[in-house]
N, CA, C and O of each residue as an XYZ file, in Angstrom:
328
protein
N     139.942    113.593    149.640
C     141.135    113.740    148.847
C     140.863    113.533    147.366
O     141.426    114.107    146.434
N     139.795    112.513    147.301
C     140.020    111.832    145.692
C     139.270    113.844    144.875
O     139.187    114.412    143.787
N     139.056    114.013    145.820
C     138.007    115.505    144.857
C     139.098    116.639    144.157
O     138.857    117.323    143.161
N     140.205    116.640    144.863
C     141.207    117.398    144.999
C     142.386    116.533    144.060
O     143.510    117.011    143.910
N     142.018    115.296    143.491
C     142.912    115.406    142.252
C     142.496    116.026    140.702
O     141.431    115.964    140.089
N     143.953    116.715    140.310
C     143.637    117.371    139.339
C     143.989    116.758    138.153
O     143.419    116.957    137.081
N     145.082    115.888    138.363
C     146.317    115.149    137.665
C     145.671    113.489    137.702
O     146.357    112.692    138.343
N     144.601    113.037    137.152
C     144.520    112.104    137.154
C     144.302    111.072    136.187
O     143.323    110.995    135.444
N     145.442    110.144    136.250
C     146.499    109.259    135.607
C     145.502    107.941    135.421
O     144.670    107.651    136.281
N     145.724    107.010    133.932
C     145.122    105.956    134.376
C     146.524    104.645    134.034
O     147.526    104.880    133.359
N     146.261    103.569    134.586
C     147.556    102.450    134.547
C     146.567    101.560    133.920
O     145.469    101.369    134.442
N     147.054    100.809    132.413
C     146.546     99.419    132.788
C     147.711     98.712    132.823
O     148.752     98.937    132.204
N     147.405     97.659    133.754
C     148.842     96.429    133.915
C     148.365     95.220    133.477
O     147.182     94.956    133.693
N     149.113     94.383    132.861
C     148.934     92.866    132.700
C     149.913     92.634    133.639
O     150.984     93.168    133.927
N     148.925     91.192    134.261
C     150.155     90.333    134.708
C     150.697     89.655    134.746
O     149.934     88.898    134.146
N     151.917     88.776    135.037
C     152.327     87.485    134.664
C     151.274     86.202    134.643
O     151.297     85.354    133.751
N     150.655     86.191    135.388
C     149.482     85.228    135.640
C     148.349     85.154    136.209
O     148.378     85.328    137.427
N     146.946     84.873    135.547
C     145.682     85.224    136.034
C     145.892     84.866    137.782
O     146.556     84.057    138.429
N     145.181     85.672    138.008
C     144.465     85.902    139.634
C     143.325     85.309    140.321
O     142.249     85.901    140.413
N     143.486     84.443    140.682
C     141.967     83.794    141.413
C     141.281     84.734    141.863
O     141.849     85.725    142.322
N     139.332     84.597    141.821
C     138.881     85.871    141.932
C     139.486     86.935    143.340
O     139.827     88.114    143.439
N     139.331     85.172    144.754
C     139.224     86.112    145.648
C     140.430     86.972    146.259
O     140.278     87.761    147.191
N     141.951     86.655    145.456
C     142.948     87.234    145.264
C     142.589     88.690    144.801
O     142.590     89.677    145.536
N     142.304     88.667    143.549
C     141.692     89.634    142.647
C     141.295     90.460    143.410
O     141.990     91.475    143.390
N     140.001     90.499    144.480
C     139.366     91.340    145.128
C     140.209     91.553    146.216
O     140.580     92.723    146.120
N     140.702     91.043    147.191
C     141.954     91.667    147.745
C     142.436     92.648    147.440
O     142.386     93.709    148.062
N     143.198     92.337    146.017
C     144.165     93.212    145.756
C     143.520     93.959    145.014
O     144.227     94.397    144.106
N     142.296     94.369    144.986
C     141.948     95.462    144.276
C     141.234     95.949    146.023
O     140.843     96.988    145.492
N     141.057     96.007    146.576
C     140.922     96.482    148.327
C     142.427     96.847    148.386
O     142.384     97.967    148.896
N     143.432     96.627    148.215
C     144.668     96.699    149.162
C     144.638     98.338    147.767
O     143.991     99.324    148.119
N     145.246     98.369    146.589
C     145.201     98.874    145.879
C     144.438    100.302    146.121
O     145.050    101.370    146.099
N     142.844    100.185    146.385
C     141.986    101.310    146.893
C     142.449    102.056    148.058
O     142.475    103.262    148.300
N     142.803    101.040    148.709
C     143.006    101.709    150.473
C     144.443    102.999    150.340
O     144.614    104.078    150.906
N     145.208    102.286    149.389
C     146.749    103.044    148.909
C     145.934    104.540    149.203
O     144.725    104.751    149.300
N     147.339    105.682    149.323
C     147.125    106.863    149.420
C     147.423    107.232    147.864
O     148.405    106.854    147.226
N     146.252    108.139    147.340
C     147.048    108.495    146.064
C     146.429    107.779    144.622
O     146.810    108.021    143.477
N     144.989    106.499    145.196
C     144.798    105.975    144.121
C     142.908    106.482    143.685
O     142.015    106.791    144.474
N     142.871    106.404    142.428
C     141.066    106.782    143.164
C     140.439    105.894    142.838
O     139.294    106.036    143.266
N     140.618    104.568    142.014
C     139.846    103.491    141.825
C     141.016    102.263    141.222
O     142.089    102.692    140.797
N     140.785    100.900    141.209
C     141.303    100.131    140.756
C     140.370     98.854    140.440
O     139.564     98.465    141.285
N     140.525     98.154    139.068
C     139.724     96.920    139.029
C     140.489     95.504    138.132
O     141.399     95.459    137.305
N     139.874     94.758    138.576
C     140.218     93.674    137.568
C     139.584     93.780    136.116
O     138.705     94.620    135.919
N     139.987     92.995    135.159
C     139.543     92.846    134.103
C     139.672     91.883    133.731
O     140.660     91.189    133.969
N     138.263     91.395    132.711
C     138.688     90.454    131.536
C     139.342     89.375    132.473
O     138.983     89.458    133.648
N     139.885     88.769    132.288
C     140.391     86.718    132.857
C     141.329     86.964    134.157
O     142.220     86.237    134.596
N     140.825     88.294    134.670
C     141.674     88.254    136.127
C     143.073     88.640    136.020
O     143.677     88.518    137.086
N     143.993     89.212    134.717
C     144.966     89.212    134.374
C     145.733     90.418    134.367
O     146.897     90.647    134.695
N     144.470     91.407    133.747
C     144.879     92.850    133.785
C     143.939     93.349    134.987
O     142.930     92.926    135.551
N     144.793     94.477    135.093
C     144.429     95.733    136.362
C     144.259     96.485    135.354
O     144.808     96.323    134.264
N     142.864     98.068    135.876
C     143.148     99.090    135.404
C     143.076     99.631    136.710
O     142.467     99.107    137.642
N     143.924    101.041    136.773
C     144.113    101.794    138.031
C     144.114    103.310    138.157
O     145.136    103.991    138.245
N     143.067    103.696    138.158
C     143.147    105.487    138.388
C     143.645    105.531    139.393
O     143.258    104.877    140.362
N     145.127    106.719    139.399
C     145.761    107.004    140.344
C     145.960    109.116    140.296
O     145.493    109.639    139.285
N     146.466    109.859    141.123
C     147.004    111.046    140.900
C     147.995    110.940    140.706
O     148.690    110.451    141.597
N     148.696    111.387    139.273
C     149.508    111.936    138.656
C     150.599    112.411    139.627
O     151.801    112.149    139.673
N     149.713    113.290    140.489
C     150.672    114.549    141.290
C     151.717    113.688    142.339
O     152.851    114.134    142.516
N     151.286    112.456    143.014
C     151.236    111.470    143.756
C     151.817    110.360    143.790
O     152.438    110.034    144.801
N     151.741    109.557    142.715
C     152.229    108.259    142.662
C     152.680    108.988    141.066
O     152.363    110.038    140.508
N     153.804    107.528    140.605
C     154.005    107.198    139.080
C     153.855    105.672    138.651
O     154.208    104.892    139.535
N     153.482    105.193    137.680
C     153.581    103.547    137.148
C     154.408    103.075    137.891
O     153.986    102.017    138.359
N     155.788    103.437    138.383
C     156.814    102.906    139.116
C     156.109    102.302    140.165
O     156.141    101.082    140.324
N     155.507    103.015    140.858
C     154.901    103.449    142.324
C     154.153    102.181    142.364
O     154.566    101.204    142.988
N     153.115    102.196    141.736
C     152.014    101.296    141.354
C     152.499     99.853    141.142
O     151.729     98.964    141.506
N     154.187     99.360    140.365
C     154.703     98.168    140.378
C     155.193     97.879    141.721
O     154.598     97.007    142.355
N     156.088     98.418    142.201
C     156.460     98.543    143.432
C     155.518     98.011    144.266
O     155.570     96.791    144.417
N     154.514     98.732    144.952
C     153.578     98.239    145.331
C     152.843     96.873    145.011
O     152.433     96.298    146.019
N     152.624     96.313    143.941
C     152.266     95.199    143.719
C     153.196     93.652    143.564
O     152.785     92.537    143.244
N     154.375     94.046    143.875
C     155.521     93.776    143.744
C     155.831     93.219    145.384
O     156.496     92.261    145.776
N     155.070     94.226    146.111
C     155.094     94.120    147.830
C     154.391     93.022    147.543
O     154.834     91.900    147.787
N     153.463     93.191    147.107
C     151.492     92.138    147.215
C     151.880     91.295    146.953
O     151.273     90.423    147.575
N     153.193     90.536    145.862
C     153.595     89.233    145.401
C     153.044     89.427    144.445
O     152.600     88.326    144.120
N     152.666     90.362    143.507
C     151.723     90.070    142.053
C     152.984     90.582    141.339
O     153.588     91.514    141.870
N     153.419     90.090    140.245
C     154.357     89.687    139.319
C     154.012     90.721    138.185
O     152.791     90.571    138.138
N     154.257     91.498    137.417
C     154.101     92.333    136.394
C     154.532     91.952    135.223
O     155.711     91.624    135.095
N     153.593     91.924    134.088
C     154.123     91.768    133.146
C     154.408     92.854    131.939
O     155.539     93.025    131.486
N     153.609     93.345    131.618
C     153.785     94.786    130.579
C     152.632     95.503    131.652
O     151.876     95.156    132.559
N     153.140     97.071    130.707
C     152.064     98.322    131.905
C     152.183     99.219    130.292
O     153.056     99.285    129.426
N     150.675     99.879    130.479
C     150.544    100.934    129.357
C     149.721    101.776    129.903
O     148.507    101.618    130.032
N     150.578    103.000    130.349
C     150.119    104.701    130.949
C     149.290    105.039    129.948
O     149.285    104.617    128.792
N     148.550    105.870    130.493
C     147.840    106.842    129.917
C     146.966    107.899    130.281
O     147.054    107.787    131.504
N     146.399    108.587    130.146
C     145.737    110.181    131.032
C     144.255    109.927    130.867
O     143.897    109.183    129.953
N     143.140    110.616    131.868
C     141.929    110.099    131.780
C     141.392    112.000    131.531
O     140.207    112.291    131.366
């Protein structure tokens, strides 16, 4: 699937509060497994996400929502195209 996106979107999110690592890696596994995403990572103090997703597929909405399920708290998000 990931070959067959054409539309692909990047998210970074901050979040309300750093992430212990092995949280972190979780939710960057739960994040990957999603339909629709093609990579996701931590950054920097565990705080921000960046998240290549398809455009065609998901929106930033999509992506809070979802992390929102996970219990991870959002704080600002800044879209942008890769």
């Amino acid at each position: 699937m990931l070959d067959s996106i054409r539309n692909l979107k990047t998210t970074k999110i901050e979040l309300r509060q750093r992430l212990p690592e092995i949280e972190c890696d979780w939710l960057v596994g739960q994040l990957r497994a999603h339909r629709g995403i093609a990579a996701a990572a931590c950054a920097g103090d565990a705080r921000r996400l960046t998240i290549e997703y398809d455009g065609d597929t998901l929106v930033s909405a999509d992506l809070i929502d979802f992390l929102n399920v996970c219990g991870v708290r959002v704080a600002a998000v800044r879209v942008g195209h890769t």
